[in-house]
Backbone as a chain_set.jsonl record, in Angstrom:
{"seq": "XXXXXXXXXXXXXXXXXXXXXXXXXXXXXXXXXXXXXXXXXXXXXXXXXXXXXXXXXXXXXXXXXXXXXXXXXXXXXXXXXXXXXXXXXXXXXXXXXXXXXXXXXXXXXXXXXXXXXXXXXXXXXXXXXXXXXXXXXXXXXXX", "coords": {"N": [[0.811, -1.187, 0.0], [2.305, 1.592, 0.575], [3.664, 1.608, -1.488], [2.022, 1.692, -3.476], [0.829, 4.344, -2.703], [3.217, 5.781, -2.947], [3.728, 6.556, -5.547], [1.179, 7.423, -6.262], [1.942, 10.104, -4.886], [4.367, 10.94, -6.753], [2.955, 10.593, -8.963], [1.421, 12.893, -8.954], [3.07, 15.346, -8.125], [4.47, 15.521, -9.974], [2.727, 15.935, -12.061], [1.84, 18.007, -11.394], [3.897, 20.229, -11.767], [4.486, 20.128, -14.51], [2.025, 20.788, -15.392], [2.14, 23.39, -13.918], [4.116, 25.029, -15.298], [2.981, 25.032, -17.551], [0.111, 26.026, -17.457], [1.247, 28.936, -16.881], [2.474, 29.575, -19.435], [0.26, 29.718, -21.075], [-1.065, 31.896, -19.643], [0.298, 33.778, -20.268], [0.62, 36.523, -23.33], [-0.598, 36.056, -26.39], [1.689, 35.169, -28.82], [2.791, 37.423, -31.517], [2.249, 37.206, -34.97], [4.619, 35.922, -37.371], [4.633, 36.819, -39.921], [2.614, 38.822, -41.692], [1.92, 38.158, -44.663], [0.963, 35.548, -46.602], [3.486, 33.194, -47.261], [6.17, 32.972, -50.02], [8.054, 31.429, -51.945], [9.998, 30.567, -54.252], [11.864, 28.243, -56.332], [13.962, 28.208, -59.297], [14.46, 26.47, -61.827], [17.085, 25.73, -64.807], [17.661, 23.673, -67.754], [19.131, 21.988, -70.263], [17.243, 19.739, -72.498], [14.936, 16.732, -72.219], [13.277, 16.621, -70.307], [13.127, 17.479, -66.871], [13.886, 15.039, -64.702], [15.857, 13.68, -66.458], [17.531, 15.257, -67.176], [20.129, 17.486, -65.627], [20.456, 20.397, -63.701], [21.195, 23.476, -65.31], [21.49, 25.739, -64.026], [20.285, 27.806, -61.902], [17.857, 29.513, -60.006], [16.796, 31.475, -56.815], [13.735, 33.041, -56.079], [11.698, 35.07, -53.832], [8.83, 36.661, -53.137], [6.957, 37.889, -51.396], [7.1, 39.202, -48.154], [8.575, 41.029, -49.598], [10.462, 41.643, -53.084], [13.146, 39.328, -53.525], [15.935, 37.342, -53.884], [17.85, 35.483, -55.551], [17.175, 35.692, -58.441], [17.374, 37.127, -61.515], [15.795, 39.26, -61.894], [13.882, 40.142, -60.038], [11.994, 41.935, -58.514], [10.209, 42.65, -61.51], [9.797, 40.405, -61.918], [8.203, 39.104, -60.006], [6.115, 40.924, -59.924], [4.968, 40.116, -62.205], [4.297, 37.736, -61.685], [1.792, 37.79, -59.823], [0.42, 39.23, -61.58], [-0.318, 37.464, -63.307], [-1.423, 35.976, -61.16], [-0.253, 33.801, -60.527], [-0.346, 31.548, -61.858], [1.757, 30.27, -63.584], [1.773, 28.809, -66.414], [0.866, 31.044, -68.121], [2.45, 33.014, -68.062], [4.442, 31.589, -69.746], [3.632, 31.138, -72.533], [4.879, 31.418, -75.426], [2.714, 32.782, -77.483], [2.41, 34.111, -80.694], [5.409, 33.567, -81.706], [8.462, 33.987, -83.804], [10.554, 31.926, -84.758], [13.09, 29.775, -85.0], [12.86, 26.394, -86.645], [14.555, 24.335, -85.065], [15.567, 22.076, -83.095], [16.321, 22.383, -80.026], [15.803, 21.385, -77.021], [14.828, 23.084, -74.164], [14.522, 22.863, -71.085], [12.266, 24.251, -68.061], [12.185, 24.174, -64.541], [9.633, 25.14, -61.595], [9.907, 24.797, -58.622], [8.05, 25.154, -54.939], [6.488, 27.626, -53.046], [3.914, 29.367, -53.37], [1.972, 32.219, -52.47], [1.189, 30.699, -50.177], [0.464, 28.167, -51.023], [1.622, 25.251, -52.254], [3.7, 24.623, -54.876], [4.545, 22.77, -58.107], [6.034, 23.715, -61.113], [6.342, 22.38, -64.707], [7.956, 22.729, -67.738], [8.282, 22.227, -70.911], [10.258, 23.501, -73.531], [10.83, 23.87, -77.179], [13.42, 25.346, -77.815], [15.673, 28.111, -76.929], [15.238, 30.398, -78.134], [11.837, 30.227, -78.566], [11.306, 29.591, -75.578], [12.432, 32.147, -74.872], [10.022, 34.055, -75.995], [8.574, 34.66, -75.04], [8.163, 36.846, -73.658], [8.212, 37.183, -70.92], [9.183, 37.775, -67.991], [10.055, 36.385, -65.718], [11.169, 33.324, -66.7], [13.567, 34.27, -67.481], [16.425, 33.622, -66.91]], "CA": [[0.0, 0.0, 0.0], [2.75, 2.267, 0.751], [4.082, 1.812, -3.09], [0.733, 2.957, -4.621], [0.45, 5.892, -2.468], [4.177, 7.16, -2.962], [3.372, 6.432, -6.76], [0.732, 8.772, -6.421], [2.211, 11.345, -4.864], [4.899, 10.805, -7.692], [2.657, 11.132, -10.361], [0.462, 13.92, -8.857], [3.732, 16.168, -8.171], [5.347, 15.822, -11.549], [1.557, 16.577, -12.967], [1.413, 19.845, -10.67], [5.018, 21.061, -12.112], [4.422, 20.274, -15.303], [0.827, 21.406, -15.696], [2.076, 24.742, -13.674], [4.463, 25.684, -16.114], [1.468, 25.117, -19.116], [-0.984, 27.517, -16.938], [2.014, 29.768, -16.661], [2.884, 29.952, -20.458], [-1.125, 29.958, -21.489], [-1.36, 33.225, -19.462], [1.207, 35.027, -21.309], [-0.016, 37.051, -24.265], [-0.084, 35.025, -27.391], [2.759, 35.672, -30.039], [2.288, 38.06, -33.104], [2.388, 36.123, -36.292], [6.003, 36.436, -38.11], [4.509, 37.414, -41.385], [0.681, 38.923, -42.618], [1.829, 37.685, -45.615], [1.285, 34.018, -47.027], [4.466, 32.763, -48.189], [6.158, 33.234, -51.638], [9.12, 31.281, -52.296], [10.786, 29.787, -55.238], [13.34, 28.006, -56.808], [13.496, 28.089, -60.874], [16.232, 25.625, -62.999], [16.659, 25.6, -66.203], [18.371, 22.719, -68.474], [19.139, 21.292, -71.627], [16.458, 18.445, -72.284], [13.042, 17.107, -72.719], [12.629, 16.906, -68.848], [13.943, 17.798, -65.419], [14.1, 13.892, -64.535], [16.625, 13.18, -67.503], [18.398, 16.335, -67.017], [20.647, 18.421, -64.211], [19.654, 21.871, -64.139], [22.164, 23.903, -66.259], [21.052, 27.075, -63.7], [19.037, 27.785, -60.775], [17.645, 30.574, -58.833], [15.538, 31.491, -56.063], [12.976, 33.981, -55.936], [10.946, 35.433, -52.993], [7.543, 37.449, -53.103], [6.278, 38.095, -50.04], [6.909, 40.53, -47.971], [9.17, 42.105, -50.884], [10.813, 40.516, -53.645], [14.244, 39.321, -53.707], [16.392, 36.499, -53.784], [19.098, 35.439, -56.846], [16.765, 35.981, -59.728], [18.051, 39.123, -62.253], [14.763, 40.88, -61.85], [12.989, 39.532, -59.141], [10.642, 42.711, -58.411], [9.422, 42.263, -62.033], [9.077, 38.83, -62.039], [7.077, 38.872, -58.423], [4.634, 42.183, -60.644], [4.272, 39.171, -63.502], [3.233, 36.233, -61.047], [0.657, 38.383, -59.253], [-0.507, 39.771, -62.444], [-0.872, 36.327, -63.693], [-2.25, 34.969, -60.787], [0.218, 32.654, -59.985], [-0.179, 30.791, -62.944], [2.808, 30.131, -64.637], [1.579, 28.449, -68.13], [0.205, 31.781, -68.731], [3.906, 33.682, -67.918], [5.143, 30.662, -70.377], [2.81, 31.06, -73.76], [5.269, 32.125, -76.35], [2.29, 33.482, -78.434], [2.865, 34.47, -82.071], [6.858, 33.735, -81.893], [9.038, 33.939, -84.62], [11.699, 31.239, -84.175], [13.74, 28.767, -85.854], [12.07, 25.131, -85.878], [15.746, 23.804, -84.658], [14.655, 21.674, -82.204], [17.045, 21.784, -78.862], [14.782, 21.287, -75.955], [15.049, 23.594, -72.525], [13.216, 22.489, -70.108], [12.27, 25.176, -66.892], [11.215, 24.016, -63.797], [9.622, 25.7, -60.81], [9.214, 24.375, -57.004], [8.405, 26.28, -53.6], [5.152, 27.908, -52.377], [3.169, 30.547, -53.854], [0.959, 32.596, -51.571], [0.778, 29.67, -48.95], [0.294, 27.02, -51.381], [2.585, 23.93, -52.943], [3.467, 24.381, -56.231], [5.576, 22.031, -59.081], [6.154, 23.455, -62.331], [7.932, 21.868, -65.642], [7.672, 23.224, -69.408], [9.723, 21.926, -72.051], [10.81, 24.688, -74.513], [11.939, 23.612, -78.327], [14.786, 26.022, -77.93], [15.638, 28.809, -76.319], [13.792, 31.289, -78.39], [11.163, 29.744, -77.81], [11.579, 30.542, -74.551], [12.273, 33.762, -74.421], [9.541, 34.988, -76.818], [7.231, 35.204, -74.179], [8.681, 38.148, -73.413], [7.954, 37.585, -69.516], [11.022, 38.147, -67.209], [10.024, 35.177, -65.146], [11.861, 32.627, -67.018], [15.07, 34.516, -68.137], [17.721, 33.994, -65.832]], "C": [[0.858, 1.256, 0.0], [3.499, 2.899, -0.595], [3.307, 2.591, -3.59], [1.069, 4.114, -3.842], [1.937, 6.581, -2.377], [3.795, 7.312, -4.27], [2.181, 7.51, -6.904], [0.924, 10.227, -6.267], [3.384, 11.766, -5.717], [4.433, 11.596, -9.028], [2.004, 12.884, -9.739], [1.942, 15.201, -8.464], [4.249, 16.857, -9.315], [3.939, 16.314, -12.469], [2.071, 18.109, -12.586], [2.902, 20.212, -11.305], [5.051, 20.865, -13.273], [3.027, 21.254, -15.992], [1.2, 23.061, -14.871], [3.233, 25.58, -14.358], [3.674, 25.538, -17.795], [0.937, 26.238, -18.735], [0.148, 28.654, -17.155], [2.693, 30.582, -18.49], [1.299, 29.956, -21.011], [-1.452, 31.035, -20.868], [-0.725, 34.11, -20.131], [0.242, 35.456, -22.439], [0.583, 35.966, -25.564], [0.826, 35.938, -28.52], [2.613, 36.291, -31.242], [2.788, 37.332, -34.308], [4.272, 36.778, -36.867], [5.603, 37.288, -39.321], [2.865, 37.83, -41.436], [0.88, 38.393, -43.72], [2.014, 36.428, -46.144], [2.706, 33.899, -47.797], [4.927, 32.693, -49.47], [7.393, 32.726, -51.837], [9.587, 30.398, -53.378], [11.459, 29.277, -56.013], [13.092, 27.34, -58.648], [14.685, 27.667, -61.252], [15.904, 25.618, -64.303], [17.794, 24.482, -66.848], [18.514, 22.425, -69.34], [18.715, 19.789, -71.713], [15.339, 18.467, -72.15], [12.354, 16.87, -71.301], [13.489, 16.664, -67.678], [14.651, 16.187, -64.711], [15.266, 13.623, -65.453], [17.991, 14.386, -67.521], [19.229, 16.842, -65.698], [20.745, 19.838, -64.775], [21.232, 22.599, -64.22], [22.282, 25.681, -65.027], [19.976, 27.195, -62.74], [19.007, 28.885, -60.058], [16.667, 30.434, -57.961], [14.883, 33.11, -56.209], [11.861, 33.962, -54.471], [10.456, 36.619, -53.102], [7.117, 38.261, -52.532], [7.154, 38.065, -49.071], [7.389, 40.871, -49.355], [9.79, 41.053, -51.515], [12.252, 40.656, -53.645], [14.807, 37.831, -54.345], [17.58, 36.503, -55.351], [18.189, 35.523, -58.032], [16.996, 37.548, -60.062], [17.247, 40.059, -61.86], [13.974, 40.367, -61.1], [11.957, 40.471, -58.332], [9.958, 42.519, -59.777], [8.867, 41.024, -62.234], [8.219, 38.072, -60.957], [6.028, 39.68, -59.29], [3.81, 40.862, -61.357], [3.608, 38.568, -63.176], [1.98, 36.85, -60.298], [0.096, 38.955, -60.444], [-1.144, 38.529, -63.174], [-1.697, 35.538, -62.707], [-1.745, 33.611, -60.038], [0.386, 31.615, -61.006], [0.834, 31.023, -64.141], [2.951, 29.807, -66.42], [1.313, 29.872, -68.554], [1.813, 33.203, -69.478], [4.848, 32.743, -69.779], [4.572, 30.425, -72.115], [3.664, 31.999, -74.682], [4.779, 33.109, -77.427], [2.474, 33.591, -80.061], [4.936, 34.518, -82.557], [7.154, 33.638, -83.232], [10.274, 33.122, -84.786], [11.567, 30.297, -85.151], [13.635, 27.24, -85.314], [13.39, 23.885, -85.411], [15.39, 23.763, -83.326], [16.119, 21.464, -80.788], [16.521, 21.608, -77.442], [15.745, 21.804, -74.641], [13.837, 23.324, -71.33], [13.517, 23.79, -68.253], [11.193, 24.55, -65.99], [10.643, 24.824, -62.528], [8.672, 24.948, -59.488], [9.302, 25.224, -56.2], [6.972, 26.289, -53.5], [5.221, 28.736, -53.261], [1.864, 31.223, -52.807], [0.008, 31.558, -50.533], [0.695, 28.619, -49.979], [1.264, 26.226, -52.491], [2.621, 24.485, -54.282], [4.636, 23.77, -57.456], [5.248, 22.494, -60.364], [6.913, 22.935, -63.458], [7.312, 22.135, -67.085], [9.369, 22.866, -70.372], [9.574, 22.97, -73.219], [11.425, 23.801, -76.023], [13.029, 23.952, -78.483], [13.983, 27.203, -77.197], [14.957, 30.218, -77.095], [12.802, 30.958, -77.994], [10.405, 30.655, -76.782], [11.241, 32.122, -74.024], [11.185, 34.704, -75.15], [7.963, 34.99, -75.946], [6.813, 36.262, -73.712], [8.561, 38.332, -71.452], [9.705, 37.337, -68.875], [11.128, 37.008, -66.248], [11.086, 34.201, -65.586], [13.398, 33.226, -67.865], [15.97, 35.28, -67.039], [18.925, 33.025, -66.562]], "O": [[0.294, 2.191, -0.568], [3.827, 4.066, -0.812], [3.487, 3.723, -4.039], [1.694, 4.973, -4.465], [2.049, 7.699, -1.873], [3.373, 8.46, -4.402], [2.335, 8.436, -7.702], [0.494, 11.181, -6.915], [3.635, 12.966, -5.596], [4.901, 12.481, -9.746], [2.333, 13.912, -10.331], [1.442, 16.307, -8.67], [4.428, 18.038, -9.613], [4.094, 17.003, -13.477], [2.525, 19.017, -13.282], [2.712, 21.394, -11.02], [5.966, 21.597, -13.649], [3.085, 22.148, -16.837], [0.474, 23.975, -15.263], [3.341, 26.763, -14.033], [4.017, 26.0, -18.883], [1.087, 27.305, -19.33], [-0.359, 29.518, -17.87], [3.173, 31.703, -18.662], [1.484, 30.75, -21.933], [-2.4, 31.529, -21.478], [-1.218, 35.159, -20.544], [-0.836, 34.874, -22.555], [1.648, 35.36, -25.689], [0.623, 37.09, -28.906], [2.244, 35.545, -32.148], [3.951, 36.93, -34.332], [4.81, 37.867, -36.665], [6.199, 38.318, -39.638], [2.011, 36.982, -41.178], [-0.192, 37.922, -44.101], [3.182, 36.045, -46.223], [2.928, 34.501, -48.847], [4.065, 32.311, -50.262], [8.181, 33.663, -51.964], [9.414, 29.211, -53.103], [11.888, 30.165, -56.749], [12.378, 26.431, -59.071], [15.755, 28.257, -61.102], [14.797, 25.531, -64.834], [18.895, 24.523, -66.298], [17.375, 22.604, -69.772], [19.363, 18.838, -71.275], [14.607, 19.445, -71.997], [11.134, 16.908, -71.137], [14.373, 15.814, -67.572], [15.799, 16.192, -64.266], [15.979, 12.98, -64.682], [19.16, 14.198, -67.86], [18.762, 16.43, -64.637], [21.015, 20.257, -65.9], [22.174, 22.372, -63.462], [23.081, 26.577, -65.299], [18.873, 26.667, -62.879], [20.016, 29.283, -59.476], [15.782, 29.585, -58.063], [15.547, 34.126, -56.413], [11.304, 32.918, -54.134], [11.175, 37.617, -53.172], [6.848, 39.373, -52.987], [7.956, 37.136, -48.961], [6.547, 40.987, -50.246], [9.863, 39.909, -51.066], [12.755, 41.776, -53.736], [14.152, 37.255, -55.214], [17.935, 37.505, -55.973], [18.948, 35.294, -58.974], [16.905, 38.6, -59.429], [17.512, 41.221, -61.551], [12.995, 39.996, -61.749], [11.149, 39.942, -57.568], [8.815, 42.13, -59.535], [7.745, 40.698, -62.622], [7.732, 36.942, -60.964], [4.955, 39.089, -59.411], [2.62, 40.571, -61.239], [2.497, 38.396, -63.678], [1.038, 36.059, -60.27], [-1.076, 39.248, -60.213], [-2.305, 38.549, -63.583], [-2.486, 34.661, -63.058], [-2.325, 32.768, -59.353], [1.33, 30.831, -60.908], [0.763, 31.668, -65.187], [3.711, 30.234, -67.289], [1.637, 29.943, -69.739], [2.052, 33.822, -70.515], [5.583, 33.288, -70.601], [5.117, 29.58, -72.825], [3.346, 33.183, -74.792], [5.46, 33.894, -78.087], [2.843, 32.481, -80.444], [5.52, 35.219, -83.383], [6.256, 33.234, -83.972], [11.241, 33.853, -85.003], [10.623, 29.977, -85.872], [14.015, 26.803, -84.228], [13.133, 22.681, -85.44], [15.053, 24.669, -82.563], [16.765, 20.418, -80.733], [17.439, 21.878, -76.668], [16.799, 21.343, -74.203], [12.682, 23.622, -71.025], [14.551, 23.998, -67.618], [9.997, 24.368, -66.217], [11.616, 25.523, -62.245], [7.48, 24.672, -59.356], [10.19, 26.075, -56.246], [6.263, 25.316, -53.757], [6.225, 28.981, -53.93], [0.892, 30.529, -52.509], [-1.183, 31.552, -50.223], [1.136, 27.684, -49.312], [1.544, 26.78, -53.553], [1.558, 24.812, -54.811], [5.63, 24.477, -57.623], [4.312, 21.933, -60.935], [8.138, 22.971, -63.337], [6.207, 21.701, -67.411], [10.58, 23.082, -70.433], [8.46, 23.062, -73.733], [12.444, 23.122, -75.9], [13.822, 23.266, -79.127], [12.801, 27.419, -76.93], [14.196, 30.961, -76.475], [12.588, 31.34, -76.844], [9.614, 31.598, -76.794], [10.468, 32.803, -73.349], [11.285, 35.926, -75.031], [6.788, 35.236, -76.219], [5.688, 36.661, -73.412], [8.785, 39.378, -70.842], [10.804, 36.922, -69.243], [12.261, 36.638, -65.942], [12.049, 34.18, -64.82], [14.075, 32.594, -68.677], [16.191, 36.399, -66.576], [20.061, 32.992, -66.089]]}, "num_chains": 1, "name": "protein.A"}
């Protein structure tokens, strides 16, 4: 009998000093968020090839959004204006349009992982060549 009841006063001590540093951090004021702004980060490669799997990226940057834009991409305030003007949607950044290019076929493939305004995102576009490419005219993909 003398077991159980040190065993209780065992457990019931180590409750009371654990549970009185809980009450003690649940009175404090709760913590101001790090950011108002959902997350914006991402990392863009580019390669020679008909996909990221088959390839090693020839080139890679990061870009960040949110709060402000920075990171190793050339123009990474216009290319944060582009993705918010698009929406986030990259195919749209990536539509060469009416190009003028030579049907010399060397395949670039651009991919893009990270977040976008809080949420997951994997992109991969294979390019015929680097015109192509660039005749999208968006600043996104030319690094």
């Amino acid at each position: 009998m003398r077991n159980t009841a040190r065993w209780a006063a065992t457990l019931g001590l180590t409750a009371a000093s654990v549970c009185g540093t809980l009450t003690g951090s649940a009175l404090a004021a709760p913590a101001a968020p790090a950011s108002l702004y959902a997350p914006s980060a991402l990392v863009l490669t580019l390669g020679h090839g008909e996909s990221a799997t088959a390839v090693s990226p020839a080139r890679a940057v990061t870009l960040t959004c949110a709060p402000g834009p920075s990171g190793s991409h050339p123009a990474a305030a216009l290319a944060c204006a582009e993705l918010r003007a698009a929406g986030g949607d990259f195919e749209v950044l990536a539509d060469p349009g009416d190009a003028w290019c030579t049907r010399e076929y060397d395949p670039i493939v651009v991919t893009v992982d990270g977040v976008w305004q809080g949420k997951r995102v994997s992109y991969e576009r294979t390019f015929s060549n680097d015109c192509v490419k660039n005749s999208s005219g968006s600043v996104l993909f030319a690094f």
